[in-house]
C-alpha positions in Angstrom: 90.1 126.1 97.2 91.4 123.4 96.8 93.0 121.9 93.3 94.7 118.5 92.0 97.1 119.1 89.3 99.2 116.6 87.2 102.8 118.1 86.4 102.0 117.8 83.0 98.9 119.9 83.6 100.2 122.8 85.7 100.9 124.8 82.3 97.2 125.2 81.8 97.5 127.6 85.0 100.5 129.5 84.7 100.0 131.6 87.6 99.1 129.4 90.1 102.3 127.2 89.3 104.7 129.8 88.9 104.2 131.4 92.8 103.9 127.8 93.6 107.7 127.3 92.5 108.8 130.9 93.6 107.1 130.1 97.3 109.0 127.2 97.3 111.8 129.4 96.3 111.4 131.6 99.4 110.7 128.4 102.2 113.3 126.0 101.0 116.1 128.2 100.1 115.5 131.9 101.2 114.4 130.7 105.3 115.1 127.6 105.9 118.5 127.5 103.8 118.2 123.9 102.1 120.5 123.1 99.3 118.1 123.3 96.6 118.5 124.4 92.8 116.7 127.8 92.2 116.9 129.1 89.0 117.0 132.6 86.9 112.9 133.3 87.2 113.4 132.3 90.8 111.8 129.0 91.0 112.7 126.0 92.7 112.6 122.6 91.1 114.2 119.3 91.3 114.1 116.1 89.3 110.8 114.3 90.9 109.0 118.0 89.5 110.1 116.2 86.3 108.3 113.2 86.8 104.6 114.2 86.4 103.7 114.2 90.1 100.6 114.9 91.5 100.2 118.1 92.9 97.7 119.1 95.9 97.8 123.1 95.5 95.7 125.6 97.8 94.5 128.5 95.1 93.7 132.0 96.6 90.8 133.9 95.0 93.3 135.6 92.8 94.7 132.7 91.0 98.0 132.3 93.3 99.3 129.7 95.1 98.6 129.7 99.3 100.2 126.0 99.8 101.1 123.2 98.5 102.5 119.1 98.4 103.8 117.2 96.0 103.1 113.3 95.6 104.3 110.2 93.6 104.1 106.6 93.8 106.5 104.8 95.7 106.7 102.0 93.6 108.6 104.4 91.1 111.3 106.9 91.8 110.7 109.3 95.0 113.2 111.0 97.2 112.2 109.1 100.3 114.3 105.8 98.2 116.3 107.3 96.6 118.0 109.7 99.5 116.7 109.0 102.4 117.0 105.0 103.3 119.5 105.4 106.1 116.6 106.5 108.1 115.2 103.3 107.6 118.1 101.0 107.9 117.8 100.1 104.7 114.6 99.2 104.1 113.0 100.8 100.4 109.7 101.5 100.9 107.5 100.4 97.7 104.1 99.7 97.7 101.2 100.7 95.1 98.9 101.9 97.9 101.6 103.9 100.0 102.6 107.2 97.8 105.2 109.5 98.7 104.9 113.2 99.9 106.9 116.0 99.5 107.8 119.4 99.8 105.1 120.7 101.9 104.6 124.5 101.2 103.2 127.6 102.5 102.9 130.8 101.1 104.2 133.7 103.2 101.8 135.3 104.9 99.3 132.2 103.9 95.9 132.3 106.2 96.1 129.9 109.2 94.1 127.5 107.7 95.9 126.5 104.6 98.1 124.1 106.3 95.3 121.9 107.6 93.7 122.4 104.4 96.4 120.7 102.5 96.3 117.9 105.2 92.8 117.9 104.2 93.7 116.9 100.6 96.5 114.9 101.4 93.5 112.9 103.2 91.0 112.8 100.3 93.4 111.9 98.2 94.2 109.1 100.2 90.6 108.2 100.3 90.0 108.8 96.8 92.8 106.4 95.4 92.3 104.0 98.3 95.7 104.6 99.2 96.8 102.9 102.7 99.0 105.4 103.9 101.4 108.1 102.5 104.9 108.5 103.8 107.3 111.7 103.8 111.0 113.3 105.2 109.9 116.0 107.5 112.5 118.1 109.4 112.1 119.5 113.4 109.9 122.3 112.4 106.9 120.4 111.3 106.7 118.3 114.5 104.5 121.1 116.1 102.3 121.9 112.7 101.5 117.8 112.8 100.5 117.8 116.3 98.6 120.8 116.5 96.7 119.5 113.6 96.1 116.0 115.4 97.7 113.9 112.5 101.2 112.8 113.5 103.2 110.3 111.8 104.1 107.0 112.7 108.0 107.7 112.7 109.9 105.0 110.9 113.3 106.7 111.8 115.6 109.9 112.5 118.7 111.2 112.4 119.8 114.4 114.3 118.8 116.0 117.3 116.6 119.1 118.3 116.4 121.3 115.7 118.6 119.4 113.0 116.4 116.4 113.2 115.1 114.9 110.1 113.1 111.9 110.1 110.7 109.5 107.7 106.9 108.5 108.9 103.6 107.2 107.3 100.7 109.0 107.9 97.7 106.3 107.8 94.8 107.5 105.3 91.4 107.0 106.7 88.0 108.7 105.9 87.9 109.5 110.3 91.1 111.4 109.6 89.5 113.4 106.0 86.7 114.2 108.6 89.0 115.8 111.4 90.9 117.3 108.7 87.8 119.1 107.0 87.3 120.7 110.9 91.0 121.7 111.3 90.0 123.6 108.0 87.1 124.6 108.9 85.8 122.9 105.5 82.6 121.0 104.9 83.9 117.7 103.7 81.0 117.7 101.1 83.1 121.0 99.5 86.4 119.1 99.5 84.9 115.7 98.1 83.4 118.3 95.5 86.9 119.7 94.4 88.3 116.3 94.5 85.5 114.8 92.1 85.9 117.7 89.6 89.7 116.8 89.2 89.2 113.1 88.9 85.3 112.4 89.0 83.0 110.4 91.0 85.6 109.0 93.8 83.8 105.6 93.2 84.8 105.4 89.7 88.2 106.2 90.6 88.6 103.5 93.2 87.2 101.3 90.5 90.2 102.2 87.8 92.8 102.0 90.7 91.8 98.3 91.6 91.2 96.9 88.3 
């Protein structure tokens, strides 16, 4: 299933965040070798973890973490600003309905449909919080994982080539794209709407706190 978790919140399920930050631990550091801090429980973290994001976690039946993304506004800190403008000449992205997100995660050996189901909530989150679009760093590998699932960024820029390539993009939120999503996952978008109302309630009444 999937859940929507506050960083202040994660403590009230210990074991789903702690093989979310020890996955993380194995993609970022252990296989694809990013410098990343992991530290003596074997966890990765870095300072936007800090800054209450807004977690969209696939739980397994047991409790554990099968996938994951991390999101925050862009209209306060986020990596895509604060590391990453030379991909944009420049230009700081900031906007209250564009939110940032990051470190997309799958759990070894996760089933093949956990990666379109975290597209899926990246989707209805977008629709939930009438967000226009969310934007992200994504490196060479996850070309292919965007195109097979049929939602490819709009790329703003890139630096590298082949393999080394890392580059920023907006992916535009729309309720067509939450519907193709819930088919990639093979997901009844009634079920995901469900898990999305019982994190925040009725969808309507949080479009209705967002825009007052």
């Amino acid at each position: 299933m999937l859940r929507y978790i506050y960083g202040e919140e994660l403590f009230q399920y210990p074991k789903l965040r702690d093989t979310m930050f020890r996955d993380r631990a194995r993609q970022f550091h252990e296989r694809l070798g990013w410098d990343v801090t992991v530290d003596d429980r074997g966890e990765e973290r870095d300072e936007y973890d800090a800054m209450n994001p807004l977690y969209v976690i696939w739980q397994r039946a047991d409790g554990s973490h099968g996938g994951s993304m991390r999101f925050l506004p862009t209209t306060a800190p986020c990596m895509v600003n604060d590391h990453f403008t030379h991909l944009t000449d420049g230009v700081t992205i900031s906007h209250p309905l564009i939110w940032e997100c990051t470190r997309f995660c799958l759990a070894p050996e996760a089933e093949g449909r956990v990666a379109a189901g975290l597209m899926l909530g990246g989707a209805e989150l977008g629709q939930g919080f009438h967000l226009s679009d969310a934007v992200g760093v994504f490196d060479a590998r996850m070309v292919r994982i965007y195109g097979r699932l049929g939602w490819a960024p709009t790329v703003l820029g890139t630096s590298g080539t082949g393999r080394d390539a890392v580059s920023v993009g907006l992916w535009e939120m729309s309720e067509r794209t939450r519907l193709a999503m819930a088919r990639k996952a093979g997901l009844s978008p009634a079920l995901s709407r469900h898990w999305f109302d019982r994190a925040f309630g009725r969808v309507s009444d949080v479009r209705e706190a967002v825009s007052a």
